[in-house]
N, C-alpha and C positions, 0 to 999 in steps of 0.2 A: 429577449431574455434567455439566459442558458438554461438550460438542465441545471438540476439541483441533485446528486446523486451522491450515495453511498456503495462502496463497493464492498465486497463481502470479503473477508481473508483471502480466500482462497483465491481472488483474481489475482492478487500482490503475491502472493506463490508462487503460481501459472506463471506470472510475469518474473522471477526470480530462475522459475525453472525452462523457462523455454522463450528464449531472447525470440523476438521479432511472431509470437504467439499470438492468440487471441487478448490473455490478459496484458500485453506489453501495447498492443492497439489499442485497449482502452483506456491504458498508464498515459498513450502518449494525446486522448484527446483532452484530458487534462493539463497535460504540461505545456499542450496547443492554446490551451486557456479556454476550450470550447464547450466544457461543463466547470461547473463550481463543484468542488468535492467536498464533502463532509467525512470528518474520522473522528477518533475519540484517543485519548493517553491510552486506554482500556487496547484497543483495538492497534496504535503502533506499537504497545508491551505482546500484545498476540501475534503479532508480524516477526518482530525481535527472536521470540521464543522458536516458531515453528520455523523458520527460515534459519535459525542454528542449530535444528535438529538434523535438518534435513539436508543440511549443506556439503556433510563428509560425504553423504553418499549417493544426492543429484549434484555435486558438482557447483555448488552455488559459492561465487566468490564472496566474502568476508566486505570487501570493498562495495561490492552492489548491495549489499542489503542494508548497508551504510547511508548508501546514495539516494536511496529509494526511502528509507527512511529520513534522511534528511529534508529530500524533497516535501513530503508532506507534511513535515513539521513546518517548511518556510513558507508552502502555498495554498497545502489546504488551511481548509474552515474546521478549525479546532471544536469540538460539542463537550460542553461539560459538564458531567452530570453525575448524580451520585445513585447509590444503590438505596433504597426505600428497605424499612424495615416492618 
């Protein structure tokens, strides 16, 4: 059985900002299919946001945060869940 994991923002940054990183290692045992990922819309609009802040001035191509975004739309495990009032 795989791992079931959730990765924090900040890995999918890491992995935005420094190709072949720690956070790009753990992008790619996913994409190895070696964990099952869990994300949220919540959490790829958080990805969207900070990864266009941040791109004019680490350098971060427009096209990968595309790709990376795409990816988890196609492969991860979507969680859907609302805000409790």
């Amino acid at each position: 059985m795989k791992p079931k994991v959730v990765f924090d923002t900040n890995i999918y940054i890491r992995k935005l900002i420094t190709p072949r990183g720690g956070g790009d290692k753990l992008f790619a045992l996913f994409l190895r299919k070696e964990i099952e990922l869990y994300t949220s819309r919540y959490q790829l609009e958080e990805i969207a946001e900070v990864a266009q802040r941040l791109a004019p001035d680490k350098g971060i191509p427009e096209a990968e945060i595309v790709a990376v975004i795409g990816k988890l739309i196609s492969r991860a495990n979507l969680v859907i869940f609302a805000f409790l009032k």
